[in-house]
C-alpha positions as CSV (number, residue, x, y, z in Angstrom):
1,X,0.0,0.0,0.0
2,X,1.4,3.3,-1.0
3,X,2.1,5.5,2.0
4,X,-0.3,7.9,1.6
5,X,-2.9,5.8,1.0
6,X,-4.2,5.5,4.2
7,X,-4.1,9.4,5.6
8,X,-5.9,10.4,2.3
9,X,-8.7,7.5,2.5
10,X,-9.1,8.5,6.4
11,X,-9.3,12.5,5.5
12,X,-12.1,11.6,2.7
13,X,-14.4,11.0,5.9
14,X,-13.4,14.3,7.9
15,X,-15.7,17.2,6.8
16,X,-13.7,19.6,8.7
17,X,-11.0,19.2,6.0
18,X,-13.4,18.8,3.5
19,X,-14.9,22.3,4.3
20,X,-10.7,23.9,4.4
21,X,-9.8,22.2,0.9
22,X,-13.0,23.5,-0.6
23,X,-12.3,27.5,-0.3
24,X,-8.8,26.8,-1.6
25,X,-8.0,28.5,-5.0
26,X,-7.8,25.7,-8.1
27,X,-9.9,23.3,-6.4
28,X,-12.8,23.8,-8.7
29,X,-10.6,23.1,-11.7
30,X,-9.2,19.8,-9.8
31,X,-12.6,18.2,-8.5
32,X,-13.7,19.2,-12.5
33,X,-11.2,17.0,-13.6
34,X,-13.4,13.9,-12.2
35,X,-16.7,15.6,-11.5
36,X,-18.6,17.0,-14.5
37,X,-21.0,18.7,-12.2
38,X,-23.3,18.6,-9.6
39,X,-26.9,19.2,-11.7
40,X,-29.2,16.4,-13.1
41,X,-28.3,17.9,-16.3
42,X,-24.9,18.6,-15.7
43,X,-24.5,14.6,-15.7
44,X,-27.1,14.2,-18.1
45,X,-24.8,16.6,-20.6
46,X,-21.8,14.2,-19.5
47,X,-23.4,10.9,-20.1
48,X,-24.3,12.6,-23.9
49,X,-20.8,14.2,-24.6
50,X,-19.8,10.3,-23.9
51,X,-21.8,8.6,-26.3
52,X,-21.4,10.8,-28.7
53,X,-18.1,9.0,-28.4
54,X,-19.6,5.6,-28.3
55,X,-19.2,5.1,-24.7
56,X,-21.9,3.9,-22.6
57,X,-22.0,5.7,-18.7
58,X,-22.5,4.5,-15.0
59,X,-24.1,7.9,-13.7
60,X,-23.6,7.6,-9.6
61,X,-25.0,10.6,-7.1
62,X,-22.4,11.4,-5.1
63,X,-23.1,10.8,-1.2
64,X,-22.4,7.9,1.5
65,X,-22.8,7.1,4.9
66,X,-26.3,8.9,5.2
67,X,-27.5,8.5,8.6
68,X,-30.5,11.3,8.2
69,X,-33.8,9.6,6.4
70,X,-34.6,13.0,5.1
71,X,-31.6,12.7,3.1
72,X,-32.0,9.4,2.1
73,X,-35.0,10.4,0.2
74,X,-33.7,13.7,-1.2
75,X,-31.1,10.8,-2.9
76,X,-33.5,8.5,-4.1
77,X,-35.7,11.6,-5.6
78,X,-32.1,12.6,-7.4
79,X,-32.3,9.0,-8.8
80,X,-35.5,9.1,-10.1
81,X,-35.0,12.6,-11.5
82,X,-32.0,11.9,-13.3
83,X,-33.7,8.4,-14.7
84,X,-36.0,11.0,-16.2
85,X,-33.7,13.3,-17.6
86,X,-32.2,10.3,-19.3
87,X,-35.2,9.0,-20.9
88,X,-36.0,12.5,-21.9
89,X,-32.8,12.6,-24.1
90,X,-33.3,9.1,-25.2
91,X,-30.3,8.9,-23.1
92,X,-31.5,5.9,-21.1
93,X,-30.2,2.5,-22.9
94,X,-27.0,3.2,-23.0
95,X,-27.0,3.9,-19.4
96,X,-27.1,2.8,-15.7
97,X,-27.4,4.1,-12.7
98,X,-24.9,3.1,-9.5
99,X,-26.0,3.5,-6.2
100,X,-24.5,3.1,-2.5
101,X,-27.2,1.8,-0.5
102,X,-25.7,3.8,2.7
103,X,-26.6,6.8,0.7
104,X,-30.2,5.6,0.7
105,X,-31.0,4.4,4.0
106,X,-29.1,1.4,4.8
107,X,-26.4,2.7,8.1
108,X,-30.1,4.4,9.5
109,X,-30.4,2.9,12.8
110,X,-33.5,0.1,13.5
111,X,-34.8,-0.1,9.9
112,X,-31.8,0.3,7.7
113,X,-32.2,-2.4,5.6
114,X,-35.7,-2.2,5.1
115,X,-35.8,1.2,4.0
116,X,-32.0,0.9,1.5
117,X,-34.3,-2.1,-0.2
118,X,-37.4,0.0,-0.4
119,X,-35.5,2.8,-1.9
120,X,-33.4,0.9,-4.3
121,X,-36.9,-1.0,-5.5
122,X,-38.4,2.4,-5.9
123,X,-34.8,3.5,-8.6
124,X,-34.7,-0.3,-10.2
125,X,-38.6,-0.1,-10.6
126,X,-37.8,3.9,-12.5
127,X,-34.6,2.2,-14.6
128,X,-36.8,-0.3,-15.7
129,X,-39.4,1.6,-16.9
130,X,-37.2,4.1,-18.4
131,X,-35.2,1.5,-20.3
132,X,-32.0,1.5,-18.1
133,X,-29.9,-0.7,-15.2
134,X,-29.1,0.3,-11.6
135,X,-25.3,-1.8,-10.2
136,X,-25.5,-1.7,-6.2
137,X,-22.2,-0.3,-5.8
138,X,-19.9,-1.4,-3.2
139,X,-18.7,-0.1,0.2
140,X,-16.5,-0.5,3.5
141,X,-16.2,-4.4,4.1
142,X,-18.5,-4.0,7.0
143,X,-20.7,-3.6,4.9
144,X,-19.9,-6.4,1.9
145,X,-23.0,-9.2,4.0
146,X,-25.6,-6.5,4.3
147,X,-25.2,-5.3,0.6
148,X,-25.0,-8.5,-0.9
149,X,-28.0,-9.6,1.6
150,X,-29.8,-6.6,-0.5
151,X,-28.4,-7.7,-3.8
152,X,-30.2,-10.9,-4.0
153,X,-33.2,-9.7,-2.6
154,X,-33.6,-7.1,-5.2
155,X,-32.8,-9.7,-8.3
156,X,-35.9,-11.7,-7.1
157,X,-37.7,-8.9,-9.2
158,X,-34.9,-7.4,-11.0
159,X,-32.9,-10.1,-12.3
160,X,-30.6,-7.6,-14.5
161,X,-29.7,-5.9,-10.8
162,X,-25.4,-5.2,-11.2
163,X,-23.7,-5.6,-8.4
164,X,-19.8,-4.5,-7.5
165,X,-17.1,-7.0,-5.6
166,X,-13.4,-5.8,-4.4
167,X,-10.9,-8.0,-5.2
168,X,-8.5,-6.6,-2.5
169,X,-11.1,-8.4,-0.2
170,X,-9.8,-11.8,0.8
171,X,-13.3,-12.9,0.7
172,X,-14.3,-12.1,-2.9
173,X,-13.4,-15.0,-4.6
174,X,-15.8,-16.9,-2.9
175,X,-18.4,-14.6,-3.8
176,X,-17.1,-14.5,-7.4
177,X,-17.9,-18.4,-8.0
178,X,-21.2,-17.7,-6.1
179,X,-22.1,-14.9,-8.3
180,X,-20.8,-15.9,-12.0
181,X,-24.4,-17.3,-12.9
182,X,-26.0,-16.5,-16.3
183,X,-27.7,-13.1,-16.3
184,X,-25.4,-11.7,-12.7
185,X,-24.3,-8.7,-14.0
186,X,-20.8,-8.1,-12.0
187,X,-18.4,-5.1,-11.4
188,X,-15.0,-6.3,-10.6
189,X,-12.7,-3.1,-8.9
190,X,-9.9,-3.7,-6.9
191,X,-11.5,-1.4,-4.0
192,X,-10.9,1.7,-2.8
193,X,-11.3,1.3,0.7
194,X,-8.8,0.5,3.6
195,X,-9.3,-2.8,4.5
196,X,-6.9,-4.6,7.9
197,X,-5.2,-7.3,7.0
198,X,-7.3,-9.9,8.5
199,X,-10.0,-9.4,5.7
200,X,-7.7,-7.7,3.1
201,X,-4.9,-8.3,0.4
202,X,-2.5,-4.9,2.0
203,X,-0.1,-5.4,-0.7
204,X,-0.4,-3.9,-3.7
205,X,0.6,-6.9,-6.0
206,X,-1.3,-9.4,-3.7
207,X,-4.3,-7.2,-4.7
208,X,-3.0,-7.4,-8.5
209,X,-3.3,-11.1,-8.4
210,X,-6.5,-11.3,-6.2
211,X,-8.0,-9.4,-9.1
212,X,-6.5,-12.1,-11.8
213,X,-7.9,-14.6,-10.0
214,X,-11.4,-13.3,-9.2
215,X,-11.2,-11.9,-13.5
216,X,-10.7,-15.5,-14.3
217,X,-13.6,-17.1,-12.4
218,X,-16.3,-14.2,-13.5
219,X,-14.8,-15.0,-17.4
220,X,-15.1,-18.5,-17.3
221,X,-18.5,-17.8,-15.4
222,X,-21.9,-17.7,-17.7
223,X,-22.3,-14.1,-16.1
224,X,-21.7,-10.6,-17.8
225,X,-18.1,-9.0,-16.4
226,X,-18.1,-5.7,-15.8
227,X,-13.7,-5.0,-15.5
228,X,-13.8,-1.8,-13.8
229,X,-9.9,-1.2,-14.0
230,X,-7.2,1.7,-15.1
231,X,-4.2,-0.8,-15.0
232,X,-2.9,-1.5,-18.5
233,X,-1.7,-4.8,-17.5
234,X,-5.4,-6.0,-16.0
235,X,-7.2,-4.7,-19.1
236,X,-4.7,-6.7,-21.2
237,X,-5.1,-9.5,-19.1
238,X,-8.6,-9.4,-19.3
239,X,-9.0,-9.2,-23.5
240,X,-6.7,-12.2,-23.5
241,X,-9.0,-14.2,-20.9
242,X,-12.0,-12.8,-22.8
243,X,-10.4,-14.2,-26.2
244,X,-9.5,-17.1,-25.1
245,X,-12.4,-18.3,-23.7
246,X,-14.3,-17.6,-27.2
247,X,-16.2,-14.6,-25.2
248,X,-18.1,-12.5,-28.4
249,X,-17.4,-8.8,-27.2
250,X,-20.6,-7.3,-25.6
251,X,-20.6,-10.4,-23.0
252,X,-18.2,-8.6,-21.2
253,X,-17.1,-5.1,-20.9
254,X,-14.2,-2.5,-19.3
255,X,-15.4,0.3,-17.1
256,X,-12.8,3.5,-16.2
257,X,-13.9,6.4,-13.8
258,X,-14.6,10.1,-16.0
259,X,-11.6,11.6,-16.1
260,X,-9.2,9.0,-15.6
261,X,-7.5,7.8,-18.9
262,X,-9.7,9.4,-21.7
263,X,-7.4,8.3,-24.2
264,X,-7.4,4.5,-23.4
265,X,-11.2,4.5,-22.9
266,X,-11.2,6.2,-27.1
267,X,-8.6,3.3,-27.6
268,X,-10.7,0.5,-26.5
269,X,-13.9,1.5,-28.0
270,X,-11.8,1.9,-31.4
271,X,-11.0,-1.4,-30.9
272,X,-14.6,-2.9,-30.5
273,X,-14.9,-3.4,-27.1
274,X,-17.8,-2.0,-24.5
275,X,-16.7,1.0,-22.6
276,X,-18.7,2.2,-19.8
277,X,-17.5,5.4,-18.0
278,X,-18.4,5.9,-14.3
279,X,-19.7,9.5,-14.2
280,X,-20.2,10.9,-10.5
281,X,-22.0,14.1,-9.9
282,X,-23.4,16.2,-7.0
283,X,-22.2,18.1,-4.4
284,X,-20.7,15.5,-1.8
285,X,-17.7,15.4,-4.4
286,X,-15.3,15.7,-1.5
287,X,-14.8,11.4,-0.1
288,X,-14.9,10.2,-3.3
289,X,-11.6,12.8,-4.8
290,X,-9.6,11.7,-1.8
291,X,-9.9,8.2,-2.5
292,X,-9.0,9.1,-6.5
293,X,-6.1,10.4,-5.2
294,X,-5.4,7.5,-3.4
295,X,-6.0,5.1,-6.0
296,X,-3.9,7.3,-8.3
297,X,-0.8,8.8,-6.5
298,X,0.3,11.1,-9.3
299,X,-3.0,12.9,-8.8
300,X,-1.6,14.3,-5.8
301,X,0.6,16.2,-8.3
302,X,-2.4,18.1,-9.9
303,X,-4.2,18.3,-6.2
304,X,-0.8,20.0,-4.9
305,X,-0.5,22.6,-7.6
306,X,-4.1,23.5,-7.0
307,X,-4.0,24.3,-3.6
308,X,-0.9,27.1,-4.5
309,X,-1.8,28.5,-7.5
310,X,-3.7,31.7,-7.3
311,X,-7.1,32.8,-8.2
């Protein structure tokens, strides 16, 4: 693990910081960089400047960790308005929607779970009506049983539900071979959350070879993998599995984060293969940059120069 991981994935949860970083000068050009807005339509105009590149786009409403129901529903309402917007533009089937099910009610004490499922049937009900797919995204590990709980639950109705696993998890394997059925639409990332040891690949090429393994079993599964990676070598890997398993392209595809390796996401779609870009947008930008720049160390280049350059 990179030493700064960990400080930067611990300061994405301190809103004190979050409230200093966000009068610096240049920080509105830096969060930019990876957040295309924080309107319906600003994502809406994302998603459409991407197609016109024949991408497809994972449009996810930034927030986390919601422990107010109010705002729980003020999230779910962003959902359903942005499903609207999309069908609007006939923007809808080359979409999907990601959602955190913290965001939407799950960490609310008592009645959590109840309400997250309610709230994610009330989205997938508005995707499937406007001709588009939610993916239950993935979160902290203490929270990998309840979401998955949720998961299967929700494809009792909504069988084309995606769903997200972290291959830094020493778990995910498991859940790989137990999710790899026909129709299980899965995102494979290696995670962006700190994880202890006990329930965690620390270093970073244990994590690289976690996420060979777990590639292999989705692949040879009769699933659809979704290979949410930036890493040249994993996205090589994973056309050469694809291949030689006989895989037509469209079974499978590659997802990359907006703003992270434009010119490889152009390369792969020139190439014939489904790109889907994960577009975030909203106002709670703040958690998810700091984990970018953890993922991405060299980000912390850009972020640096932002916080001295003048307005």
């Amino acid at each position: 693990m990179p030493l700064l991981r960990q400080p930067l994935l611990l300061l994405s949860r301190l809103g004190a910081v979050r409230a200093a970083v966000s009068t610096l000068p240049g920080t509105s050009g830096l969060v930019a960089r990876y957040v295309p807005g924080e309107t319906t339509q600003d994502a809406a105009d994302a998603a459409a400047a991407l197609m016109e590149d024949q991408m497809v786009v994972s449009l996810d409403f930034l927030g986390e960790d919601t422990t107010d129901e109010e705002q729980a529903d003020a999230t779910v309402r962003a959902y359903l308005d942005l499903l609207a917007e999309l069908s609007r533009r006939n923007l809808a089937t080359r979409s999907e929607v990601s959602v955190k099910l913290t965001a939407i009610g799950l960490a609310l004490p008592g009645d959590g779970r109840e309400i997250a499922l309610d709230n994610a049937r009330r989205i997938a009900l508005a995707a499937r009506n406007a001709g588009s797919l939610v993916t239950i995204d993935m979160e902290d590990h203490t929270w990998t049983d309840a979401t998955l709980d949720v998961v299967t639950e929700l494809r009792k109705d909504h069988p084309d539900l995606g769903m997200v696993l972290q291959a830094q998890l020493k778990r995910t394997e498991d859940d790989c071979r137990a999710f790899a059925h026909e129709g299980s639409r899965v995102r494979l990332c290696k995670g962006a959350y700190v994880g202890h040891e006990s329930v965690a690949h620390v270093d970073r090429h244990a994590v690289d070879l976690a996420y060979v393994r777990c590639l292999r079993i989705l692949m040879q599964g009769a699933g659809h993998p979704m290979v949410a990676t930036h890493d040249p070598r994993m996205i090589a890997i994973g056309q050469a599995m694809a291949a030689g398993l006989g895989r037509d392209r469209g079974s499978y595809e590659f997802q990359m984060l907006y703003g992270i390796r434009p010119e490889e996401q152009r390369r792969l779609v020139a190439r014939g293969e489904t790109m889907r870009v994960y577009v975030p947008y909203g106002g709670e930008w703040y958690g998810y940059l700091m984990r970018r720049l953890a993922e991405r160390p060299q980000n912390l280049a850009l972020f640096a120069k932002s916080l001295t350059s003048k307005k």
